[in-house]
Residue frames as qw, qx, qy, qz and C-alpha x, y, z in Angstrom:
[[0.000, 0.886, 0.463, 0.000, 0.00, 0.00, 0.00],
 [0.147, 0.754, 0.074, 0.636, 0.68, 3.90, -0.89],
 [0.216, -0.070, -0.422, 0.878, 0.97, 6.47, 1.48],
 [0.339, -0.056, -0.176, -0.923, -2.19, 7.85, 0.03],
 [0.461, -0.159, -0.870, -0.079, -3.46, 4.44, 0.35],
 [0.430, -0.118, -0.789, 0.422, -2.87, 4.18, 3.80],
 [0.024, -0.104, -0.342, 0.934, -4.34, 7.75, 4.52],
 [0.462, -0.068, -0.427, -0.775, -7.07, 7.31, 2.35],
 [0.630, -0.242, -0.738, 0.007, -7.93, 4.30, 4.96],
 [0.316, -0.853, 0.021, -0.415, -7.69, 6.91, 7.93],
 [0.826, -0.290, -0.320, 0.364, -4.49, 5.59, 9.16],
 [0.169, -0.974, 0.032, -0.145, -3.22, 8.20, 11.08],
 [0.402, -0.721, 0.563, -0.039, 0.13, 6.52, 12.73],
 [0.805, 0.422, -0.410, -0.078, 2.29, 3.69, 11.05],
 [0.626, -0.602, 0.343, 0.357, 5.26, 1.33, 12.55],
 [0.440, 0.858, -0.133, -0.231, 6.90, 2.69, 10.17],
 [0.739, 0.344, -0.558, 0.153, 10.33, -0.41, 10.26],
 [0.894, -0.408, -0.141, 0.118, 11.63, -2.97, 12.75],
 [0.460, -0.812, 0.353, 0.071, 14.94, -2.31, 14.47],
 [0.628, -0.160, 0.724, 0.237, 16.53, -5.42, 13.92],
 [0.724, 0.346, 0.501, 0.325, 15.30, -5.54, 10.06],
 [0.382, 0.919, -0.057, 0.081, 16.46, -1.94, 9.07],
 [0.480, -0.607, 0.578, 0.259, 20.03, -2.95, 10.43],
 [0.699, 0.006, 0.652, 0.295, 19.95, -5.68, 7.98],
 [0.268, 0.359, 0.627, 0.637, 18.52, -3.85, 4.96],
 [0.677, 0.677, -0.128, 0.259, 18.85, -1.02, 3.74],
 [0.556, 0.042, -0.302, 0.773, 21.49, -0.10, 6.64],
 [0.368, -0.682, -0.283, 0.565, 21.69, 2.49, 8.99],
 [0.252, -0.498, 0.219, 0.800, 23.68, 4.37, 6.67],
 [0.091, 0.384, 0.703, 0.592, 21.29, 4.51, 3.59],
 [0.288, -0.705, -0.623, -0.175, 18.70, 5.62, 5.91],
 [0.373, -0.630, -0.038, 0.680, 20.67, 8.38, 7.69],
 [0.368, 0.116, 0.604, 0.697, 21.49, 9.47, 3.85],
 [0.111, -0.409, -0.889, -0.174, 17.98, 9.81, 3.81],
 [0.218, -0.391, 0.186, -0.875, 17.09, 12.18, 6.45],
 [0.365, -0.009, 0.742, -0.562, 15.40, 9.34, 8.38],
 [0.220, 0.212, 0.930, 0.205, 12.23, 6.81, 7.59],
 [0.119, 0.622, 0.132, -0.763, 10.02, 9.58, 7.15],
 [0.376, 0.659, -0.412, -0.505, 11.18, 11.22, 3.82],
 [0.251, -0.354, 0.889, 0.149, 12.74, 7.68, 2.94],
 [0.094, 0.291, 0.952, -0.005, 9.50, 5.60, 2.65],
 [0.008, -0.474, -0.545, -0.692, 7.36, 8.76, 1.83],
 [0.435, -0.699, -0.533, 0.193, 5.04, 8.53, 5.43],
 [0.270, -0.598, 0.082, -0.750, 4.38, 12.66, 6.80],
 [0.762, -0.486, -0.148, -0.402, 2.54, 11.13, 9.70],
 [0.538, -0.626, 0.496, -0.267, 3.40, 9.84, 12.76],
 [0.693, 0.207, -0.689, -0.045, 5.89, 6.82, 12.92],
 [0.531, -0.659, 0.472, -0.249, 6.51, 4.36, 15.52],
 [0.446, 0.556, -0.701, 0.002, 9.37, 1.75, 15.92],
 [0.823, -0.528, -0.047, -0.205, 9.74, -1.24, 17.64],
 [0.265, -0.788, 0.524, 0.185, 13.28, -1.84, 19.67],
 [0.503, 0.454, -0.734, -0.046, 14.23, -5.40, 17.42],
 [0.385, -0.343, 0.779, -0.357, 13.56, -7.30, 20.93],
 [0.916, 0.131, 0.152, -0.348, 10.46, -9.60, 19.21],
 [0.760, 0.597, -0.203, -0.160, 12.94, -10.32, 16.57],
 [0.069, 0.507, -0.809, 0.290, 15.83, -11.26, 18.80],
 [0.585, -0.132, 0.662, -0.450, 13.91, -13.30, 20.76],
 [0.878, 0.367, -0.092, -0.292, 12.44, -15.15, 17.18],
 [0.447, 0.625, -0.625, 0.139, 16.63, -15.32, 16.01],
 [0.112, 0.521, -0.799, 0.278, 17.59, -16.98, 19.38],
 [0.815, -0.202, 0.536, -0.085, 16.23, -20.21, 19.13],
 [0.885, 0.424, -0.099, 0.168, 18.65, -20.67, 16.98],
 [0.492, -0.641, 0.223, 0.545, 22.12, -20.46, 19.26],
 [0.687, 0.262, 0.393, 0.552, 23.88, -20.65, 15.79],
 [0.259, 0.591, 0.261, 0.718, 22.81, -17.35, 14.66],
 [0.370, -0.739, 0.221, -0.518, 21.43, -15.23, 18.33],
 [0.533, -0.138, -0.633, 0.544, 22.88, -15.50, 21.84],
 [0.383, -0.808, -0.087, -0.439, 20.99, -13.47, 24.50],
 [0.633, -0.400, -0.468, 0.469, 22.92, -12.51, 28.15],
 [0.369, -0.591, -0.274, 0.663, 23.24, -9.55, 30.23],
 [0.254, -0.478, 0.131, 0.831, 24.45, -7.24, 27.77],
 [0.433, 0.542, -0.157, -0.703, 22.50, -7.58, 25.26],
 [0.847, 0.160, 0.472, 0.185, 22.01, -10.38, 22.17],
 [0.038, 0.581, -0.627, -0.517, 24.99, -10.65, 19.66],
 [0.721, 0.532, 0.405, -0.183, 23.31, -11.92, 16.26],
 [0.424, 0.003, 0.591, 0.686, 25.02, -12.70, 12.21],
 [0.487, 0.564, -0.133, -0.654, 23.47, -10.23, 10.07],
 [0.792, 0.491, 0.338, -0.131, 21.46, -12.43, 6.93],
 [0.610, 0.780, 0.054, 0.127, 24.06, -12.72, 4.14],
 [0.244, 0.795, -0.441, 0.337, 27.27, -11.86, 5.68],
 [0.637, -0.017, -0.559, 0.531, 29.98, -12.68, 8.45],
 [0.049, -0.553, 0.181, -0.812, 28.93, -9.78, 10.10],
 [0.417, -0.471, -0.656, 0.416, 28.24, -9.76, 13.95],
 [0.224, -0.602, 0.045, -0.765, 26.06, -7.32, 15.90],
 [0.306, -0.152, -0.746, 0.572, 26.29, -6.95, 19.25],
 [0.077, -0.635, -0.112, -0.761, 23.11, -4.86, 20.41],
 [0.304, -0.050, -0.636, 0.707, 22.80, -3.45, 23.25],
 [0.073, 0.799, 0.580, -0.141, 19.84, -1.50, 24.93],
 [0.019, -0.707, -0.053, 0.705, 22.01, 1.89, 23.84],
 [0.000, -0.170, 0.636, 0.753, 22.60, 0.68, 20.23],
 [0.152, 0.506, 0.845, 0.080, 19.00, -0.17, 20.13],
 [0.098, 0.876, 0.415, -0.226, 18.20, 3.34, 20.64],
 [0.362, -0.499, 0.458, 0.641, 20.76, 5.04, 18.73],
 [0.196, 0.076, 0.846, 0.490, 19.61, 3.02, 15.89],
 [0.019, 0.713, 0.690, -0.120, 15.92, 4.02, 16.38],
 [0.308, -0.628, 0.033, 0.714, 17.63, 7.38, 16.75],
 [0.018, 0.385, -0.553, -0.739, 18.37, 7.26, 13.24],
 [0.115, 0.384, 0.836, 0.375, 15.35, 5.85, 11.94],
 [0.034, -0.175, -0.061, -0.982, 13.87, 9.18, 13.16],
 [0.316, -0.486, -0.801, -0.149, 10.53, 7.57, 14.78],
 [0.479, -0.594, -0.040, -0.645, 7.96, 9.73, 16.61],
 [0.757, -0.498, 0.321, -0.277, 7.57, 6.63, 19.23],
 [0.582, 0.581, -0.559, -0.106, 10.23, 4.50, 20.43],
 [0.810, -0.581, -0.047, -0.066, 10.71, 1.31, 22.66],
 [0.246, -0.679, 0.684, -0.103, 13.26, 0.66, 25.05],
 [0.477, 0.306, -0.801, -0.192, 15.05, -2.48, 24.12],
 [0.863, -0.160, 0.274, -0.394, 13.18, -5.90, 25.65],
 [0.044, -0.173, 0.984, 0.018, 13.56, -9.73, 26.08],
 [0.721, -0.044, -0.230, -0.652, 10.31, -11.06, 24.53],
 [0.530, -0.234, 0.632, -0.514, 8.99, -13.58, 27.12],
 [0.526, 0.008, -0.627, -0.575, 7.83, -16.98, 25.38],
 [0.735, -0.345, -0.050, -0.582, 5.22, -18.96, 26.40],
 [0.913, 0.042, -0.394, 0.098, 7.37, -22.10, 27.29],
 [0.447, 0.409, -0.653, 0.455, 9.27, -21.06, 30.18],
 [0.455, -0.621, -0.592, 0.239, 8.97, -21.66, 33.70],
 [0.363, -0.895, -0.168, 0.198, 9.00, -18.92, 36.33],
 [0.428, -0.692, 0.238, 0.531, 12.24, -18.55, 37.11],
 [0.527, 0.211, 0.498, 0.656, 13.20, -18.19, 33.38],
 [0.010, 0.805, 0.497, 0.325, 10.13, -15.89, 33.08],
 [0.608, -0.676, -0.217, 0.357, 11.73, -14.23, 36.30],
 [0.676, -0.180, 0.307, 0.645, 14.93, -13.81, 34.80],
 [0.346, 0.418, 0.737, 0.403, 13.69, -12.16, 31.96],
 [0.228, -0.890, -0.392, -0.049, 11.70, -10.07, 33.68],
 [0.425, -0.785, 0.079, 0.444, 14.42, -8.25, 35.61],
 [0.529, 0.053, 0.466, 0.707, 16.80, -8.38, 32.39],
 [0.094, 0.809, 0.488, 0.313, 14.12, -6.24, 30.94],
 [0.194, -0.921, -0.331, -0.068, 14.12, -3.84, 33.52],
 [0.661, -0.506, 0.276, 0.480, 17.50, -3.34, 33.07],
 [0.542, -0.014, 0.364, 0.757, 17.71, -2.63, 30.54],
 [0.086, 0.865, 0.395, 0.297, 14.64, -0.27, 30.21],
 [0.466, -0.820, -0.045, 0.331, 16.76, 1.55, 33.22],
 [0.504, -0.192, 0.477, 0.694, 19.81, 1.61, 30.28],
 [0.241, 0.514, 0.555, 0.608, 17.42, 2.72, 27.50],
 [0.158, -0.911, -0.371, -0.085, 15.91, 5.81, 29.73],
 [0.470, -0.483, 0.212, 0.708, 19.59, 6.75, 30.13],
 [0.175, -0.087, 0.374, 0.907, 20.52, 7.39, 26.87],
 [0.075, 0.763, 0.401, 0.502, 16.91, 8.59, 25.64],
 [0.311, -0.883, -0.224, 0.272, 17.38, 11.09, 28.33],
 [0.670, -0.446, 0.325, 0.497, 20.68, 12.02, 26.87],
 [0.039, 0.134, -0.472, -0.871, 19.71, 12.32, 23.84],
 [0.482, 0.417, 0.446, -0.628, 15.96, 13.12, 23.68],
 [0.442, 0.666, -0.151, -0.581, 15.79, 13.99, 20.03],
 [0.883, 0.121, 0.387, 0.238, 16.37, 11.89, 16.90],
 [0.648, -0.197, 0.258, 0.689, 19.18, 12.51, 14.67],
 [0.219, 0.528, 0.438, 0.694, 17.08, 14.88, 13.33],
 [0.018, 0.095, -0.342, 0.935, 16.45, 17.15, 15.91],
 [0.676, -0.218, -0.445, -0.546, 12.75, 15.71, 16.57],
 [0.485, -0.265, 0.592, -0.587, 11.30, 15.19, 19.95],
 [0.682, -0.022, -0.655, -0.324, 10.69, 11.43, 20.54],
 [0.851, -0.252, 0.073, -0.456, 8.39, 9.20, 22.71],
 [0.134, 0.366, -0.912, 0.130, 9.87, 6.73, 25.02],
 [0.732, -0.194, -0.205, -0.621, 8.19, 3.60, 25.45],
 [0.133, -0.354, 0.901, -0.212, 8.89, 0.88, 28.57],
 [0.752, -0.015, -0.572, -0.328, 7.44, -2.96, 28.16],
 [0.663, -0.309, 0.529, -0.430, 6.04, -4.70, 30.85],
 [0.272, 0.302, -0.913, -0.022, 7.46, -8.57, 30.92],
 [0.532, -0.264, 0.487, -0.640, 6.17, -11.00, 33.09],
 [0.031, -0.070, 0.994, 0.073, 4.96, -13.88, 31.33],
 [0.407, -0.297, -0.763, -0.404, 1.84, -16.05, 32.26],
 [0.474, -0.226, -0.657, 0.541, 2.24, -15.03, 35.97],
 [0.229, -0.884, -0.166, -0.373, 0.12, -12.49, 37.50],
 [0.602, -0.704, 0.035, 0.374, 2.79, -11.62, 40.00],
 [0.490, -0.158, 0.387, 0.765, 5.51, -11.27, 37.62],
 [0.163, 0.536, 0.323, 0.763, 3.56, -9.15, 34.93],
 [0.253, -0.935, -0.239, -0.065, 2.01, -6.78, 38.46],
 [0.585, -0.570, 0.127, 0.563, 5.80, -6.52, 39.65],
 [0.586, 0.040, 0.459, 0.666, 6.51, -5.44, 36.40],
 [0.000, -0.863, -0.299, -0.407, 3.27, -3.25, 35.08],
 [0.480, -0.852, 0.024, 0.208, 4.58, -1.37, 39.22],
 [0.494, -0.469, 0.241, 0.692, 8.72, -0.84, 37.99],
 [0.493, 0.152, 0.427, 0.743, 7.73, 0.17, 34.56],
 [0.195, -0.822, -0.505, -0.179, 5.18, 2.45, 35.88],
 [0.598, -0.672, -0.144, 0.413, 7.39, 3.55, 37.90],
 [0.556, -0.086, 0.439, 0.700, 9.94, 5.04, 35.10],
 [0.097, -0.532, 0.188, 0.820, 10.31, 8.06, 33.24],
 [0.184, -0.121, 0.679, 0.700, 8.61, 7.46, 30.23],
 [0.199, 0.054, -0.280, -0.937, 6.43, 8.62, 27.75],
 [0.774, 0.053, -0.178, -0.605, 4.13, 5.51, 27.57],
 [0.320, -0.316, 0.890, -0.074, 3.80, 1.83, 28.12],
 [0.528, 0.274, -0.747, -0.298, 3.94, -1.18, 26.37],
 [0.789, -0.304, 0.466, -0.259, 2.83, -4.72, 26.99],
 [0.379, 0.492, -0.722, -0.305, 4.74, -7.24, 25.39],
 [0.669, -0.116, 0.715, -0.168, 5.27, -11.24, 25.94],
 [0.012, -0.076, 0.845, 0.530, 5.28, -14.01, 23.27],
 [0.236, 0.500, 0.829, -0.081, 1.06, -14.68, 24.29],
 [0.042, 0.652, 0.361, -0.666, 0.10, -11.25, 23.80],
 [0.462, 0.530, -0.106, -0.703, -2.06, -10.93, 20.87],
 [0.222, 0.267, -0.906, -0.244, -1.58, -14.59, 19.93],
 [0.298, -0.386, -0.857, -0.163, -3.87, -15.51, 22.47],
 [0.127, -0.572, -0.223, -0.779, -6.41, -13.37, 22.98],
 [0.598, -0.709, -0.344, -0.143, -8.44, -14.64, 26.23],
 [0.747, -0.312, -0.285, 0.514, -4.94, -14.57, 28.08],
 [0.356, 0.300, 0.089, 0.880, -4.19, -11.41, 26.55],
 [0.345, -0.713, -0.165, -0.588, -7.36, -9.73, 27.77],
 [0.807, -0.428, -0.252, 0.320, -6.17, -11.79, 31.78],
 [0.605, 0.141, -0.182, 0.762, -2.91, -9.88, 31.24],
 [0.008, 0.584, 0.172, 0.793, -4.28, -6.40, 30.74],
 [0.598, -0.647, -0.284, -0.378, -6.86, -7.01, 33.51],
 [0.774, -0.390, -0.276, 0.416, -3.76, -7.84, 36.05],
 [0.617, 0.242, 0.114, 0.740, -2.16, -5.07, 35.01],
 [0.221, 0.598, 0.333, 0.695, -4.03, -2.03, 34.48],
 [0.579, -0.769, -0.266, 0.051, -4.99, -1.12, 37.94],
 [0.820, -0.268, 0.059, 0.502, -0.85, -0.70, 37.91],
 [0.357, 0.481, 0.333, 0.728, -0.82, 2.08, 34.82],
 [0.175, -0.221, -0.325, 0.902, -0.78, 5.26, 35.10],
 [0.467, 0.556, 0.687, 0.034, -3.49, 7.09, 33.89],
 [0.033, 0.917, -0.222, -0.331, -1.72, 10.11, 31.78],
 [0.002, 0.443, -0.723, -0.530, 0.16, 7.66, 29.60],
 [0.785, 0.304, -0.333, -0.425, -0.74, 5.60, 26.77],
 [0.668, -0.273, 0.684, -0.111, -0.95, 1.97, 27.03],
 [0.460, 0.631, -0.460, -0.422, -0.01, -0.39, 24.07],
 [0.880, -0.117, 0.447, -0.105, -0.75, -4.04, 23.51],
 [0.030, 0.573, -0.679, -0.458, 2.00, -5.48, 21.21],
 [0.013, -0.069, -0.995, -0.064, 0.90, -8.02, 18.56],
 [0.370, 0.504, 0.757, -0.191, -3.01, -7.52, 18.98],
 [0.501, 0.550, -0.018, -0.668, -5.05, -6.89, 15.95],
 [0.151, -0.122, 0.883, 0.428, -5.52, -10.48, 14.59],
 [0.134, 0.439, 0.733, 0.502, -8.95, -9.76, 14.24],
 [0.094, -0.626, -0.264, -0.728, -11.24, -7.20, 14.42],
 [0.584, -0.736, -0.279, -0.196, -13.17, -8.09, 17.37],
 [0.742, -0.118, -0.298, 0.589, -9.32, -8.40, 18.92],
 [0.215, 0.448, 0.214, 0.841, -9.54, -4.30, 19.05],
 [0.590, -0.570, -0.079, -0.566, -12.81, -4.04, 20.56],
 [0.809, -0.415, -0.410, 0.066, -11.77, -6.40, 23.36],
 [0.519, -0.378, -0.373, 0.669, -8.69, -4.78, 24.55],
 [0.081, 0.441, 0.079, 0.890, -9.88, -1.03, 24.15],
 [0.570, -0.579, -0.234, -0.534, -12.58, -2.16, 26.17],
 [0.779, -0.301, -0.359, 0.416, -9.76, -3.21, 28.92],
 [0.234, -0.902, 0.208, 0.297, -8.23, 0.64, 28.71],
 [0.681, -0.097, 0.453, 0.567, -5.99, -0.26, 26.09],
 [0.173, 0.802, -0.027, -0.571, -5.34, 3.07, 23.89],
 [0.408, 0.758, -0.388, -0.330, -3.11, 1.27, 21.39],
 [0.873, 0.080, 0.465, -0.125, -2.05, -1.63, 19.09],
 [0.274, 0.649, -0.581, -0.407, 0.04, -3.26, 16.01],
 [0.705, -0.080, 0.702, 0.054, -0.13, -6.20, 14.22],
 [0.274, -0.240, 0.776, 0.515, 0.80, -7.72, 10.95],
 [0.333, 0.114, 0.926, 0.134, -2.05, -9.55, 10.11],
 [0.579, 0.678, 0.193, -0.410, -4.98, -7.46, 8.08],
 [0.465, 0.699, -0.378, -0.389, -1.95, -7.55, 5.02],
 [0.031, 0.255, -0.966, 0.002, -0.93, -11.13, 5.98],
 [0.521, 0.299, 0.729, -0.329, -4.16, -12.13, 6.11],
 [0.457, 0.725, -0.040, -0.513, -4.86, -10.32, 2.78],
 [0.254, 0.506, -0.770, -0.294, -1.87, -12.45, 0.55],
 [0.119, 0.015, 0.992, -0.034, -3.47, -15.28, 1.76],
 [0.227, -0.275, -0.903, -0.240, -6.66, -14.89, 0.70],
 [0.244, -0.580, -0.682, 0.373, -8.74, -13.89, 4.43],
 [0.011, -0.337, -0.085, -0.938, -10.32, -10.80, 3.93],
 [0.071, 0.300, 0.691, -0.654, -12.24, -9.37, 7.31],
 [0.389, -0.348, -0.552, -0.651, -16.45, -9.43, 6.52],
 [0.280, -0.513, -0.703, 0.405, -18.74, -8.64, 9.35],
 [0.182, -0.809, -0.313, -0.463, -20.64, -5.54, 11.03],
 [0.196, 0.172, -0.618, 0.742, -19.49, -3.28, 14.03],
 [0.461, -0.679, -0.526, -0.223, -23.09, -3.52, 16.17],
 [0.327, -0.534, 0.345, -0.699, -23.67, -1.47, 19.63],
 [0.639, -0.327, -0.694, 0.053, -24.16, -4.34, 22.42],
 [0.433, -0.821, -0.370, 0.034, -24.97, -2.25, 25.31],
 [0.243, -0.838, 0.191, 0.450, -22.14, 0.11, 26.31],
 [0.511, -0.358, 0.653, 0.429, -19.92, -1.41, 23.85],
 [0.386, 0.686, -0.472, -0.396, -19.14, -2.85, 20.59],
 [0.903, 0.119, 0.399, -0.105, -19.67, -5.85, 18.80],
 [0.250, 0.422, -0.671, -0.557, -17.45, -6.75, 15.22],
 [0.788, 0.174, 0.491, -0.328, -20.79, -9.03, 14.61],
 [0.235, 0.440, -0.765, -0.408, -19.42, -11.60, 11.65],
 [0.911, 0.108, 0.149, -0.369, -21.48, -14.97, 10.13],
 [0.783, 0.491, -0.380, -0.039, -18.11, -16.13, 9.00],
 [0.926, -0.176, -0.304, 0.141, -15.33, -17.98, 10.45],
 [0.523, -0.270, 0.089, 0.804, -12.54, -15.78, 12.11],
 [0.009, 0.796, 0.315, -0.516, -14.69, -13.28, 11.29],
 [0.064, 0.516, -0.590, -0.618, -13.06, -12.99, 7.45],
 [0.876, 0.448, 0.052, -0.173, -14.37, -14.94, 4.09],
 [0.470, -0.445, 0.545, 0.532, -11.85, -16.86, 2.20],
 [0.427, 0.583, -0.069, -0.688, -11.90, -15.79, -0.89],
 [0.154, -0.275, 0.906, 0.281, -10.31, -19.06, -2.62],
 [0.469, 0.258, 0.844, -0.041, -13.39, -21.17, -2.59],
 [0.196, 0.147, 0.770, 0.589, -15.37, -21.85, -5.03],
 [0.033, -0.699, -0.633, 0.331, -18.26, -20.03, -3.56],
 [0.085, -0.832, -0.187, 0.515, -17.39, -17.08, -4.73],
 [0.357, -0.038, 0.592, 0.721, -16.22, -17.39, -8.51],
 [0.115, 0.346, 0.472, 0.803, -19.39, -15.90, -9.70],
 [0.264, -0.661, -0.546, 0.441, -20.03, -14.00, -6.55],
 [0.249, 0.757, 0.265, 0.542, -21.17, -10.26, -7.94],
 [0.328, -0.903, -0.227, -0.159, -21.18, -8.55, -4.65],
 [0.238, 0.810, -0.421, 0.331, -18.64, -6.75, -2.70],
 [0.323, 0.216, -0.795, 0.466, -16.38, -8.11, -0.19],
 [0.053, -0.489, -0.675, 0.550, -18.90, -6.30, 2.72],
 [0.057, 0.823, 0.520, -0.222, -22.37, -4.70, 2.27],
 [0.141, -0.970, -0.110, -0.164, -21.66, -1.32, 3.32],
 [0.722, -0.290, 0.187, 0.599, -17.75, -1.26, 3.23],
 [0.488, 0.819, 0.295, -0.063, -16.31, 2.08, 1.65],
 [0.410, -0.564, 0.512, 0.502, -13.21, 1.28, 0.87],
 [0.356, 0.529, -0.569, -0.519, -11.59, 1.52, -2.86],
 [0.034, -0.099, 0.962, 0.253, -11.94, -2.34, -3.17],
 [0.155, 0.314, 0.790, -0.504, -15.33, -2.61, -2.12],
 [0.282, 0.728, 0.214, -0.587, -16.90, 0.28, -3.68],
 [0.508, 0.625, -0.325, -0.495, -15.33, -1.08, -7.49],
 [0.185, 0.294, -0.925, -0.152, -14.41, -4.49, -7.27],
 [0.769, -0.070, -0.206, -0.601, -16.40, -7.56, -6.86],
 [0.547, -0.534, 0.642, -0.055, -15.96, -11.02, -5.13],
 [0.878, 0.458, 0.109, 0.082, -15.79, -12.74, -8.42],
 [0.322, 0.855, -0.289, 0.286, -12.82, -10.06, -9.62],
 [0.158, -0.828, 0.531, -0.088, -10.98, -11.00, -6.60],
 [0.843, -0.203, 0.493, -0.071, -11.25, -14.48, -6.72],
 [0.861, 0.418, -0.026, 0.289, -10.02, -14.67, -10.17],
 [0.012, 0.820, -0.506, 0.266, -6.93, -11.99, -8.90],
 [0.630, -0.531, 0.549, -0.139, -6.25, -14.42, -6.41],
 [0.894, 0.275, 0.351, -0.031, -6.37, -17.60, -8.32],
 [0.780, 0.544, -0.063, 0.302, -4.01, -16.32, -10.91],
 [0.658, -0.344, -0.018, 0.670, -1.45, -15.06, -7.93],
 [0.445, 0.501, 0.130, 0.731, -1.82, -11.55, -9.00],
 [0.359, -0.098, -0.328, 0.868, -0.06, -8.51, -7.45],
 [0.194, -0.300, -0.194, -0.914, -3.18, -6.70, -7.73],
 [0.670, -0.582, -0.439, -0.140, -5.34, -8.83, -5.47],
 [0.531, -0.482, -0.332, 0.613, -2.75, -8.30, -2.07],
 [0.065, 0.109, 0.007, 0.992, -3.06, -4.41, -3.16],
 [0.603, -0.368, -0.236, -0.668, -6.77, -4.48, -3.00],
 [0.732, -0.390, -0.519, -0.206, -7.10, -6.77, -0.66],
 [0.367, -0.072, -0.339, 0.863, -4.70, -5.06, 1.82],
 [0.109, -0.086, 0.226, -0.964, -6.77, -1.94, 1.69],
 [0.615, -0.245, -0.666, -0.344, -9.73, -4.14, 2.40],
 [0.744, -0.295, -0.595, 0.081, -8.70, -5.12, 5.05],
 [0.198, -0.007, -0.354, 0.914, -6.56, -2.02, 6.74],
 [0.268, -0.403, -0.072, -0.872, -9.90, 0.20, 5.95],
 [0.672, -0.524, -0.503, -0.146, -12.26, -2.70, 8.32],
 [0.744, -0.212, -0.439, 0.458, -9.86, -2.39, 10.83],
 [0.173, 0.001, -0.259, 0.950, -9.78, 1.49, 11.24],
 [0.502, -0.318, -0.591, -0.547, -13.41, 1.42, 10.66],
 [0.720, -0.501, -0.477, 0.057, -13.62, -0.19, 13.81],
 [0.264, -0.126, -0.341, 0.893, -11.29, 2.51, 15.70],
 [0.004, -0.279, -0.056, -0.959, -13.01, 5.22, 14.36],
 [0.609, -0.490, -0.411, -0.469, -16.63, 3.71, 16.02],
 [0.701, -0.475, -0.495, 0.194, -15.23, 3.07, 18.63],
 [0.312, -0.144, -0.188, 0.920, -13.55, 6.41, 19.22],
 [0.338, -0.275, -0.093, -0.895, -16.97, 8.37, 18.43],
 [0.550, -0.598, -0.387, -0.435, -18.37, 6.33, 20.70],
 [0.602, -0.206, -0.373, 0.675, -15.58, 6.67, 23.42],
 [0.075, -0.113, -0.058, -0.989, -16.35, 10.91, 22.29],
 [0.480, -0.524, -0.421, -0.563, -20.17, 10.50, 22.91],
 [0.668, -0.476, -0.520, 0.237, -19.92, 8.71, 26.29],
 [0.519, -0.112, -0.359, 0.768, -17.85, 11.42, 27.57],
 [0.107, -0.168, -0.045, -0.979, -20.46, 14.22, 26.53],
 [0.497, -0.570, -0.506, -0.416, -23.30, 13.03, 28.20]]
């Protein structure tokens, strides 16, 4: 998708590139060149980054290629002999130069498979290093452009409601702009995810923003933690769902106070593959007014798909981004009504 695309879908804020994959490609030093991801990649609008921790934490079950200890995790850059050693200050340094609006402090993503004391372990590493990463953003506030930027600390913790309250309480406790939740469940699985929040939030201030990493595999996944106090969110899947086919089809409904993402389909998306829908006339959704919707047809995509063309994961990308802000915006005019009565 475009910039125009993206705006034309009312996205207002982007992550705008991963830590760990602008190291690899294009470099640090293409993108300094650059004046930052910004101008680079086109995006005006707010950007936010994420520190590379998910992606360390993916790299190092493989010892071969990531080691994680104290100081940080020393990883082979893809393609080369090259070693990186990051650290929580080259995480932010590096962010530095990608010029993001919001930026996190460098983490150990938590997976679901350890015990306590691993989970423990983990935990405190974290908070170490958030205590290293609020150094140097204090140090240097600004990004190599001279642009005020937004620290964010991640609460660890695991499955453990002790460990993620001891944690929501020290990163609360810290100097920064906003807070994160992180963990390997968190937005993978949804019921736990909503548990987490609900151990947590009592712990948050209420003057920063709160940010579930990872949720927004479907719609209703939105409405569930907004309706926990969750302010913010990122996830992959509306354009990974889109190359594959899953395109989100349903209604946002009013269920007393709330908000419904009412769907007759499975996962709350159609696949478009089947055969149902080769000489299906109608749009993806009803009363959808996005660019696919409002000129294409589910016949049109099904043959796009079918023949693997680059024109279905363009349309079907902004299909799927527009459902998904769709469902902010109702739920932010009805977050703005509640407050004026």
């Amino acid at each position: 998708m475009t910039p125009n695309e993206l705006h034309a879908a009312h996205s207002q804020i982007i992550l705008g590139g991963n830590t760990y994959h602008m190291l690899c490609a294009p470099g640090m030093e293409v993108i300094e060149q650059a004046g930052g991801m910004h101008p680079f990649m086109g995006w005006h609008g707010p950007m936010l980054t994420d520190s590379g921790g998910f992606q360390v934490f993916s790299l190092s079950k493989n010892k071969e290629i990531c080691t994680i200890d104290e100081e940080g995790a020393h990883f082979k850059l893809p393609g080369s002999q090259g070693l990186i050693h990051m650290t929580p200050e080259m995480s932010l340094e590096t962010q530095k130069i990608i010029g993001a609006d919001i930026i996190m402090a460098f983490d150990q993503c938590t997976p679901d498979s350890c015990t306590k004391d691993e989970v423990g372990q983990i935990m405190t590493r974290t908070h170490r290093w958030l205590k290293q990463s609020l150094q140097y953003h204090q140090q240097h506030p600004s990004s190599r452009y001279g642009y005020q930027q937004a620290l964010f600390g991640i609460i660890q913790g695991g499955i453990f409601k002790d460990l993620r309250r001891e944690s929501a309480d020290f990163v609360s406790s810290m100097q920064t702009d906003g807070i994160a939740i992180g963990g390997e469940t968190v937005g993978f699985d949804m019921k736990t995810t909503v548990e987490v929040i609900r151990w947590v939030r009592d712990y948050l201030p209420e003057n920063k923003p709160r940010y579930t990493m990872g949720v927004g595999m479907s719609p209703q996944d939105l409405l569930d933690v907004v309706a926990e106090g969750i302010d913010m969110f990122d996830c992959v899947a509306p354009t990974r769902n889109a190359r594959h086919g899953a395109l989100y089809c349903g209604e946002v409904v009013q269920e007393g106070n709330w908000l419904r993402f009412a769907s007759e389909h499975e996962n709350e998306r159609i696949q478009i593959k089947k055969s149902c829908f080769a000489d299906d006339p109608s749009p993806i959704m009803a009363h959808c007014t996005c660019y696919t919707c409002c000129n294409y047809s589910r016949s049109y995509l099904h043959q796009l798909f079918k023949q693997k063309a680059n024109l279905f994961t363009a349309l079907a990308s902004i299909h799927n981004i527009h459902v998904m802000h769709d469902v902010c915006d109702k739920m932010r005019e009805l977050v703005i009504n509640s407050q004026e009565i």
